[in-house]
N, C-alpha and C positions, 0 to 999 in steps of 0.2 A: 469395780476394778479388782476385789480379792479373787472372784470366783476366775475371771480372763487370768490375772496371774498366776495364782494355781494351775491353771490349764496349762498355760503356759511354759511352766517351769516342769509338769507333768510329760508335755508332749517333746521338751528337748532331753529327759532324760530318755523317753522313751525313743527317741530316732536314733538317737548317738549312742547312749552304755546299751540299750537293749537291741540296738540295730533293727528299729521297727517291730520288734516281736511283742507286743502288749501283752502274752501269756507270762513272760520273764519278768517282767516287773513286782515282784512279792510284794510288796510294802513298798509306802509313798505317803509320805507327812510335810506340810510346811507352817510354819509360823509367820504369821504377818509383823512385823517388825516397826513398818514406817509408814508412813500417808503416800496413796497417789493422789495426785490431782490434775485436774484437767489439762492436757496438752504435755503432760510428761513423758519424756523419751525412758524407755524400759530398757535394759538389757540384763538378760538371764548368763550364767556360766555356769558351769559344771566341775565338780574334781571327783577323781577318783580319791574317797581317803580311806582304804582299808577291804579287808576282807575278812568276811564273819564265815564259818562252815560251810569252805569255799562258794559263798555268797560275796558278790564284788558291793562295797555299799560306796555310796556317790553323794557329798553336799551339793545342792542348787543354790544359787544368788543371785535373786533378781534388786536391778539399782538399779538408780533417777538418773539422768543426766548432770547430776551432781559429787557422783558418788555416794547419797547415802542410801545405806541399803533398807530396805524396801520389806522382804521376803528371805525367809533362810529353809529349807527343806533338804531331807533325806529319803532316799530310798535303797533299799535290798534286791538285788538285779541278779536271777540264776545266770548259772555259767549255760552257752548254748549246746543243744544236744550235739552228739557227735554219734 
């Protein structure tokens, strides 16, 4: 289950802060936090909290159907060319 959630939590920063652009995504870390187990409902969310060397940087939180969380990760997302 870490490696799916990883993925996971990898591919909704990548669709949403990097608007599909997989070159944009710098850096991408997360900590596994909590147990999954079998038949658990996931949900991943995202925030914007901050910006490093006009680098937009974004926490991920994936949680059970219980609210406890699960997964905590960060990534470093370039601003897009213009």
């Amino acid at each position: 289950h870490g490696m799916w959630s990883s993925a996971n939590a990898h591919r909704v920063i990548q669709a949403v802060a990097a608007k599909n652009d997989a070159k944009r995504v710098l850096h991408f870390s997360v900590e596994f936090v909590g147990m999954v187990k079998p038949r658990d409902q996931l949900f991943t969310s995202m925030k914007h909290v901050g910006m490093k060397q006009g680098k937009m940087i974004v926490e991920v939180t994936t949680k059970n159907q219980v609210d406890e969380t699960v997964l905590k990760g960060k990534a470093e997302i370039t601003s897009p060319s213009t």
